[in-house]
C-alpha positions, 0 to 999 in steps of 0.5 A: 905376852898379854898384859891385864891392859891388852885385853879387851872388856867391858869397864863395867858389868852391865849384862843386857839380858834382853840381847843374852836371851835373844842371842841364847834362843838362836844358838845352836845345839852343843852337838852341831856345834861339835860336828860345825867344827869337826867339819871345819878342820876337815878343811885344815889341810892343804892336801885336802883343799888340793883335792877338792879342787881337783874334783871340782874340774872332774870326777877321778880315782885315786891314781888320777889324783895321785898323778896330778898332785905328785903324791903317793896313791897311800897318801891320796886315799888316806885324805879321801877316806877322810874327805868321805867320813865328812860327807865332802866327797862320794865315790862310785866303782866301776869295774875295778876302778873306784871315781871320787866326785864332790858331794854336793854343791855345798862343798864347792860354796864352802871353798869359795866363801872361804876364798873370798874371804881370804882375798878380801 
């Protein structure tokens, strides 16, 4: 449990207003705060990680996936719907087959910043 000693503060008060309205006036709207963070837990699950990985290789349908990761086809479309709602993955039909892809290369820089990040 933290103590009052444990955390760290200022010893202090001394605001520096000049840095406050700098930092303000780059700040971001509360809404693309929200959907910034919305997106990053998105990234929270390691079936979902496990997926983009897969569509980085190639573009697949849910059996593929399903086969490849040892996971129910329910299981898979599940995570691809939610993939899909954060714009990460898109699908095309064809025929009777529906193919995921990746939707962009934003997605592949953001997995790869966070691995770097990770194995720094």
């Amino acid at each position: 449990m933290n103590t009052e000693k444990d955390i760290e503060r200022c010893e202090y008060i001394c605001l520096h207003e000049n840095v406050i309205d700098q930092v303000l006036s780059h700040l971001p709207e509360e809404t693309q705060l929200y959907d910034l963070a919305e997106l990053f837990k998105v990234f929270g699950d390691t079936t979902r990680i496990k997926i983009l990985y897969v569509l980085f290789q190639a573009e697949m349908c849910v059996c593929d996936i399903a086969q490849l990761l040892n996971m129910s086809q329910s299981a898979i479309s599940h995570q691809l719907r939610i993939l899909k709602q954060a714009k990460l993955v898109k699908s095309r039909r064809d025929g009777k087959t529906i193919f995921y892809s990746l939707s962009d290369s934003h997605v592949r820089t953001i997995i790869d910043q966070g691995f770097e990040h990770i194995e720094e």
